[in-house]
Each structure stands twice: as C-alpha cells, then as structure tokens.
C-alpha positions as CSV (number, residue, x, y, z in Angstrom):
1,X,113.5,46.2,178.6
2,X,110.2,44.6,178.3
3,X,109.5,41.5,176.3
4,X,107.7,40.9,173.8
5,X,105.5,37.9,172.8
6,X,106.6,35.5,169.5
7,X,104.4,32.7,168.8
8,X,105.6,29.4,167.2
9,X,103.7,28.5,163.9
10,X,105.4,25.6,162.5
11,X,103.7,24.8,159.0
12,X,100.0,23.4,159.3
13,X,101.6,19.6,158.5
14,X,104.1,20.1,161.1
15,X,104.3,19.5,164.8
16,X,107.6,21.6,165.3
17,X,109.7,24.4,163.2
18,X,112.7,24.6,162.0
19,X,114.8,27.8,159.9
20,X,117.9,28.8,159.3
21,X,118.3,32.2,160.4
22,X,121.0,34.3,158.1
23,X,121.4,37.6,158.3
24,X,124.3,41.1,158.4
25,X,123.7,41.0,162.1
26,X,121.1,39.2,164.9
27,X,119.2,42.1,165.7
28,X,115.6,40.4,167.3
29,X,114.0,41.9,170.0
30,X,114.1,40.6,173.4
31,X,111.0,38.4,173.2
32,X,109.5,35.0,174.6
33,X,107.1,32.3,173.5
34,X,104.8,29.9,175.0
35,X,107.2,26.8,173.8
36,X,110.4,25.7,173.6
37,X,113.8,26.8,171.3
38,X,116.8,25.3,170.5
39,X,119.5,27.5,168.7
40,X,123.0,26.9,167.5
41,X,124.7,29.9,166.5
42,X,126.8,28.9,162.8
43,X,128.7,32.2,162.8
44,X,128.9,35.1,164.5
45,X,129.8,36.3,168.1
46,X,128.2,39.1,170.4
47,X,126.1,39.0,173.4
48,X,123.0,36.9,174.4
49,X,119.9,38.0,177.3
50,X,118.5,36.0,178.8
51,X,116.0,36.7,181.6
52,X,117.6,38.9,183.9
53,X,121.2,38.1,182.3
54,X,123.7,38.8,179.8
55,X,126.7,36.6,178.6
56,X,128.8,36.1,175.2
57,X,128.6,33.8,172.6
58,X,130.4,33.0,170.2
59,X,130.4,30.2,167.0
60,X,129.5,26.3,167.9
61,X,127.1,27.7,170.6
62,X,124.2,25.7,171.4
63,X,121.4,27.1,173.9
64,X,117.9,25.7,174.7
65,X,115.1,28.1,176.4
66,X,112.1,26.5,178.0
67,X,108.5,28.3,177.8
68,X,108.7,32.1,178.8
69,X,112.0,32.6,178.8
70,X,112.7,36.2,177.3
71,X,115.8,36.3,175.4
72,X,117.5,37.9,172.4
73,X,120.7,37.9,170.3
74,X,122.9,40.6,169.2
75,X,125.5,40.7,166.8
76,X,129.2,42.9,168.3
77,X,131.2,44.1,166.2
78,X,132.1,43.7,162.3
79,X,132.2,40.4,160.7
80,X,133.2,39.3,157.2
81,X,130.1,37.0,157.0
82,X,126.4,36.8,158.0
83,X,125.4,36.3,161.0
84,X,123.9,32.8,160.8
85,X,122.0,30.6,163.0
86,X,120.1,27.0,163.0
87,X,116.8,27.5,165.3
88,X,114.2,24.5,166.3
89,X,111.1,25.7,168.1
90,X,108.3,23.4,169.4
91,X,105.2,24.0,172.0
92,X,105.7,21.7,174.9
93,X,102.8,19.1,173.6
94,X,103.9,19.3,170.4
95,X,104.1,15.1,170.1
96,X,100.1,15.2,171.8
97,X,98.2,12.2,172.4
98,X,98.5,11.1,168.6
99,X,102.3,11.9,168.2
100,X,102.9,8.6,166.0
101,X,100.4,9.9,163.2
102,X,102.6,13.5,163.2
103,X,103.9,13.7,159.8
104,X,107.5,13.9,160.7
C-alpha cells in the first residue's frame, strides 16, 4: 500500500488546524504529511496503520504522528453512531521566529 501525500492548510490567520472529523465510518487513505497530527478518536473502534504496522483502537484513543509518518484509520464493524474524531495538525515551525504575533 503506497501512501499518499496530505498537506496541512490551516486557515490563512492560523498557525495550526483543528476539525472535528464525523462521519458513518473512517475510511481515509493511508497518507502522510510534512507536519505533525494529534487525534483522539470520540467514537468508534476498528484498526489503525501506521508505518509498517497495524493495531486496534478503540474510544478515548489518543495518538500523535510526527512528520512522514503514513497512517490511516478504518472503521470495523457496525456502529449505532458516527464515527467521530477530534484532529490537531501543525507543520513543525508552525510557532516560527514571530510565534508571539500568531493570532492564537
């Protein structure tokens, strides 16, 4: 399974992005990005890659991936509600040289 590449476009006034992610099923193809991602799975369970690796998760879940880490989610079974997930991306300068004029 090759990767593919996702870049990270927070809003213009923004140094970092942040979305809720809410769907039937995670269904996003195994991809990377040049920063980093923090994501903390709200509801659902199934099975995560990462890299070269596979592994459950489940509800309460919180993973971080560092720059060029391929990985994707993917919803197992049937569930009663979405599959729903809180997900923080930022590029690894994202604070830069003038991080105390970022608008956040």
């Amino acid at each position: 399974m090759k990767a593919q590449y996702e870049a990270i476009r927070p809003a213009h006034s923004n140094s970092f992005k942040v979305f809720l992610v809410e769907k039937k099923e995670f269904d996003s193809p195994y991809h990377y990005h040049s920063g980093f991602e923090l994501t903390y799975i709200l509801y659902t369970k199934g099975i995560r890659y990462v890299g070269n690796r596979f592994e459950d998760y489940y509800e309460d879940d919180l993973v971080m991936f560092g720059p060029y880490i391929p990985h994707c989610w993917n919803t197992i079974g049937d569930h009663d509600q979405p599959a729903t997930a809180i997900v923080i991306q930022w590029e690894e300068d994202f604070l830069g040289a003038n991080w105390i004029n970022c608008k956040e």
